[in-house]
GUBA-594581 format. One record per residue (C-alpha): x, y, z. Coordinates in steps of 0.1 Angstrom, whole numbers, plus 5000, padded with zeros to 4 digits. Example, Ala and Ser with C-alpha at 12.3 -4.5 7.8 and 13.67 -1.06 7.14 Angstrom:
<pts>
512349555078513749895071
</pts>
This chain:
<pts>
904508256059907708446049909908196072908007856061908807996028910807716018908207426029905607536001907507455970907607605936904007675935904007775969901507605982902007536021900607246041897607236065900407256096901807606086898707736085897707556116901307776129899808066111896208056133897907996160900108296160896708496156895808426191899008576204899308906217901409176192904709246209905009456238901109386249900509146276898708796276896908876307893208986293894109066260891708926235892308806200890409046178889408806151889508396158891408226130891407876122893807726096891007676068890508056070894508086075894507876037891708056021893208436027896108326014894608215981892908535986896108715983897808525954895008545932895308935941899108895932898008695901895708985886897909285897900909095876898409065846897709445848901409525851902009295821899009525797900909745777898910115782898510075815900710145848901310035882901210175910901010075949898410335955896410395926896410115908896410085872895810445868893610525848892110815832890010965808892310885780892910465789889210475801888110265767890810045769890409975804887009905802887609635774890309495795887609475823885109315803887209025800889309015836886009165859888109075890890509365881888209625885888509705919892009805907890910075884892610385905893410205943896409975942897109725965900009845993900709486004902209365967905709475966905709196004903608975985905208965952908808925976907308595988905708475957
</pts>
């Protein structure tokens, strides 16, 4: 996606043919592995292509919101961070965003790529 960057515009929202390129590059072999019987692992059409990548920028989307929460911190690895002392606040904070809980103490190590893109 990184090199059809400039074909999704300011919301970055690509058409149905990159992610047609995208599935497509799914079925070929990594580098240095032959073609000759290797096997894609996982078949990948472009509606799936479309719907991870919402996937991911909704992830973005939350992970900025936590970053923007004054009392909490970031962190690739553990996440917000938090401990028995922002536990009450994080909770609140919780209560009204429930998709950031999975972000509680594991971070997301694909953001810093993500966020580069986005």
């Amino acid at each position: 996606l990184a090199s059809h960057r400039s074909e999704a515009g300011d919301g970055m929202n690509f058409k149905i043919g990159v992610f047609q390129a995208a599935a497509a590059h799914f079925l070929e072999p990594p580098e240095g592995v032959s073609k000759e019987g290797w096997v894609s692992p996982v078949a990948r059409d472009s509606c799936a292509c479309k719907n991870k990548w919402a996937a991911i920028r909704k992830k973005h989307k939350i992970i900025l919101d936590i970053k923007a929460q004054s009392g909490f911190s970031w962190d690739n690895e553990f996440g917000a961070g938090i401990d028995s002392t922002s536990e009450a606040v994080w909770a609140a904070y919780v209560r009204r965003h429930p998709d950031a809980a999975p972000f509680r103490n594991k971070g997301w190590p694909h953001f810093d790529e993500v966020n580069a893109l986005l």
